[in-house]
N, C-alpha and C positions, 0 to 999 in steps of 0.2 A: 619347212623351217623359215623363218621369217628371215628380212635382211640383213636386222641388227644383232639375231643371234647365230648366224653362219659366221660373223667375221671372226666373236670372243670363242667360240666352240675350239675356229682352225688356231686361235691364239693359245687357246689351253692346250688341243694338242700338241701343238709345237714345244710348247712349254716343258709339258713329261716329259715328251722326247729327248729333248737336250738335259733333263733330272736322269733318267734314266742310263743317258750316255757317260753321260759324268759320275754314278753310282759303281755302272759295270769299273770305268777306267780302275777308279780306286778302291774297287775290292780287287782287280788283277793287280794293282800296284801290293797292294797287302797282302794276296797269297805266293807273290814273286816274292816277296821278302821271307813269308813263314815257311815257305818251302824250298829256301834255299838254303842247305844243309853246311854250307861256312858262313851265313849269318851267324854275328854274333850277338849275346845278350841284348847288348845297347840298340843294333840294328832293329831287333824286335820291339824294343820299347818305343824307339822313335817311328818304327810302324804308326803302332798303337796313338802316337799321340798328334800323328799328322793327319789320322782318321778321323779322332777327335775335333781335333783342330776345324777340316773341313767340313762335320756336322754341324758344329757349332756357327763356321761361316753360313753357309747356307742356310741354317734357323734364322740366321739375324739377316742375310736378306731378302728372305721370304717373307720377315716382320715386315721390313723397310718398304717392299714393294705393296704391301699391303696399306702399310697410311697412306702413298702416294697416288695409290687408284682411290681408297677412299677419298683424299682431298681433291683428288680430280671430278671425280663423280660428283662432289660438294659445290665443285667450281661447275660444273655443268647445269645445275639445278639453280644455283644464283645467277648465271649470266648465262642461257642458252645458247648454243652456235645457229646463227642464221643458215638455214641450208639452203644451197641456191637455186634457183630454177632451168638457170641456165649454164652454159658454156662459154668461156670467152675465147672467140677464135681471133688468129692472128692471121690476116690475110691480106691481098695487095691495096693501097689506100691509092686510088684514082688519083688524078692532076685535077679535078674540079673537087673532089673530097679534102684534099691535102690543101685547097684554096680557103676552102667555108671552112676547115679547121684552126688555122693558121689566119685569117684574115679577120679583124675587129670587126669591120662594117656586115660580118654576118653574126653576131651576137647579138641583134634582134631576134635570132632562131635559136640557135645554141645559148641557152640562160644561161649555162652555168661548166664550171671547169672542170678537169680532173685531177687525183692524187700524182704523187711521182709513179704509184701502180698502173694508172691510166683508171681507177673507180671514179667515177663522178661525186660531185661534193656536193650531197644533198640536203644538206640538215638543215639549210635555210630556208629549204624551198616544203612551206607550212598553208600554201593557199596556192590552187592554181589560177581561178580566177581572178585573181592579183595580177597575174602575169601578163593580162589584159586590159588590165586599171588606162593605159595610157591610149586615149584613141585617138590620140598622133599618129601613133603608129597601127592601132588594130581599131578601125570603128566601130567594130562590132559591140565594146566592151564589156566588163565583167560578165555581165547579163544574160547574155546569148546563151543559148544551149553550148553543153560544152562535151566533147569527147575525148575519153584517156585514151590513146591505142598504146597496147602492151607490147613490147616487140616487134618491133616494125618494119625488120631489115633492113633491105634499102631502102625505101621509101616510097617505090610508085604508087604504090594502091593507096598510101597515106595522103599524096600529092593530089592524086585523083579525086581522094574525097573530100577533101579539101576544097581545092577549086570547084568541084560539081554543087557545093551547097555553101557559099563565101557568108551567109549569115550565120554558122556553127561555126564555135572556135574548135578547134583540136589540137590537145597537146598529145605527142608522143617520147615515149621513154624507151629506150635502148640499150646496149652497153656494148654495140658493136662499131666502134668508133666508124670506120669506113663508113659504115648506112648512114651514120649521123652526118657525116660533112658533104657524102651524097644528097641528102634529102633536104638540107640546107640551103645548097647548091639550086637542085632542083625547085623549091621553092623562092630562092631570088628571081629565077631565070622568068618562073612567071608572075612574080610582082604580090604572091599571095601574105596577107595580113593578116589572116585569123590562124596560125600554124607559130608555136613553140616544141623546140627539142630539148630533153632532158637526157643527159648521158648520166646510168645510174639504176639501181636494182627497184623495178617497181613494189615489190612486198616494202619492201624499207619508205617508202614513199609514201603510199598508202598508209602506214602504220602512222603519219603524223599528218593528216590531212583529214579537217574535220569530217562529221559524219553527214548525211545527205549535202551531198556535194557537189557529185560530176551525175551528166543526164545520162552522159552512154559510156560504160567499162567496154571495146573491144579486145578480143585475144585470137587471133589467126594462127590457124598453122602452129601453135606451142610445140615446142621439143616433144616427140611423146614419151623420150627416157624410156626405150623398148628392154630394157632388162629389167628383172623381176629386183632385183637390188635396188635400181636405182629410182621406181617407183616412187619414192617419199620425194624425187626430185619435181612430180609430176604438179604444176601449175594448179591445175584445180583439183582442188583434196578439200574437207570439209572445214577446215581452219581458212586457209587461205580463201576460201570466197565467205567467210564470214566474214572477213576486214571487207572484200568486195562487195559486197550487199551494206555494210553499213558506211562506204564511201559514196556510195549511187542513192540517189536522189528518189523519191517515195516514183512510183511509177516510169523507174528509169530503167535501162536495159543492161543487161550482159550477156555479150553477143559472142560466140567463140564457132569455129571451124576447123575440123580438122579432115587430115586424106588416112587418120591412121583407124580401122578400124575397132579392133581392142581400145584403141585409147576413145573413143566414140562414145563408146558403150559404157567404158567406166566412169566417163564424165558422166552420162545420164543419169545414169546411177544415181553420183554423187551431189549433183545439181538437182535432181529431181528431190532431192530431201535436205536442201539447205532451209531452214527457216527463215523466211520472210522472202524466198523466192518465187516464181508460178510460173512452170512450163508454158509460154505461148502456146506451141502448139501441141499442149496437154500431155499428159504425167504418161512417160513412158516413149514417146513421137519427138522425132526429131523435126526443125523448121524447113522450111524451103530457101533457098538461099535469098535474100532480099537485093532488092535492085541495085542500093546504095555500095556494096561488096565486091568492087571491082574484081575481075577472074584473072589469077594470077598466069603468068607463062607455064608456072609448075601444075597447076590446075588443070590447065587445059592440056598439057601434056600429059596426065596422070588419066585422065578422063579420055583421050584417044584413045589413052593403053585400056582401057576399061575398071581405071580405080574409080572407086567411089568416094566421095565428098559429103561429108556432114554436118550441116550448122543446128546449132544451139541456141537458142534466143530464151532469156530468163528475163522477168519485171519484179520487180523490184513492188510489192505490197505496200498498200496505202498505209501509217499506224493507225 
């Protein structure tokens, strides 16, 4: 049974059930009365008509519930619900995070703000390379090779790669405020100029960001949404890396790693038959981890335990 038809299945039975329950009440309300031997005439009639009454109730709102899934359903097909990919946790925000949040002179990093939700406000942000235009502040500018990193938590391994190659820009997107005013932080402390953070749902970003654009998509470690329900939460599905393939640049990469096995497997899967991508290290083979991929504390601790690690390296096809 798939995810989306377990939920309406348990909703229609619940449904009988309480039809049912309310059927039995008021046929005992109706044989309480016909079989109580000093009812009188009237009693039975107003039985009868409170019977009535409640069939007639219940036809009309069993119409009523019926237009209002229809119009929903209608609503859902005109304006579809973004499902998200991630989780937004709520955890302790550091004395150097709560600094780069709250401080002006780090919105060289942090572009851009959040709702009163705490969602980042993204609709302006229509060009990454823009975000580089000024090489006052980043010399590298527009021009350089550029990499999105997808979820980036805190930010070491963002920082790392960062500084290890200062002629690639990298912009990173999050929506876990703490990582962001960490890695903020983090990059003031070492003077780095090619690094922009975006607080904000990467699908939504991507969806307005021309098409060959960015050199390298990374995605580390994605949530693997280990229940069979929540699957369709799962980052790479064959929609979502079709916006990814048509954001990356003719010959550019999308690089992802995960410690989850099942989720390993179905990415390959799913990547090995996106159009206009080509397994590096060929249809079916996962890649080697590349030098640039700094090992995270989790990694190396997964990997004493004897977890296994699996990276993905996809190019992006000449037209």
């Amino acid at each position: 049974m798939s995810s989306k038809t377990a939920p309406k299945n348990e909703a229609l039975l619940t449904g009988l059930a309480t039809d049912l329950t309310e059927a039995t009440a008021q046929a005992n309300d109706r044989t309480d009365v016909t079989n109580d031997v000093d009812a009188s005439p009237k009693d039975h009639a107003d039985a009868r008509d409170n019977a009535t009454d409640n069939a007639s109730d219940k036809a009309t709102d069993k119409a009523t519930d019926k237009v209002k899934n229809e119009a929903t359903a209608t609503a859902d097909v005109a304006h579809p619900r973004n499902i998200n990919t991630f989780m937004r946790r709520r955890t302790h925000v550091s004395k150097h995070a709560e600094i780069a949040l709250n401080d002006s002179s780090f919105r060289k990093y942090i572009i851009n703000t959040a709702n009163e939700r705490n969602e980042g406000i993204i609709e302006h942000i229509t060009n990454l390379r823009a975000l580089f235009a000024d090489t006052a502040q980043t010399p590298n500018g527009k021009d350089a090779p550029l990499t999105l990193e997808i979820g980036f938590g805190m930010g070491s391994s963002l920082i790392e790669m960062a500084a290890a190659d200062p002629t690639r820009n990298f912009v990173g997107i999050e929506v876990h405020e703490p990582g962001i005013g960490k890695c903020a932080y983090m990059a003031a402390e070492q003077g780095l100029t090619n690094i922009k953070l975006i607080n904000g749902d990467a699908i939504l970003l991507m969806k307005q960001l021309p098409n060959n654009h960015i050199d390298r998509v990374q995605l580390y470690f994605p949530d693997p949404w280990q229940k069979r329900r929540h699957y369709k939460r799962r980052f790479v599905n064959p929609e979502r890396m079709q916006l990814v393939t048509d954001c990356l640049k003719p010959q550019g990469w999308f690089h992802t790693a995960t410690d989850w096995e099942h989720y390993a497997f179905c990415m390959l899967e799913v990547l090995d038959n996106v159009v206009g991508l080509t397994n590096q290290a060929g249809r079916g083979h996962f890649a080697a981890r590349p030098d640039f991929r700094p090992m995270t504390k989790f990694e190396n601790r997964g990997l004493d335990r004897g977890h296994g690690v699996w990276d993905l390296i996809y190019i992006k096809e000449s037209s």
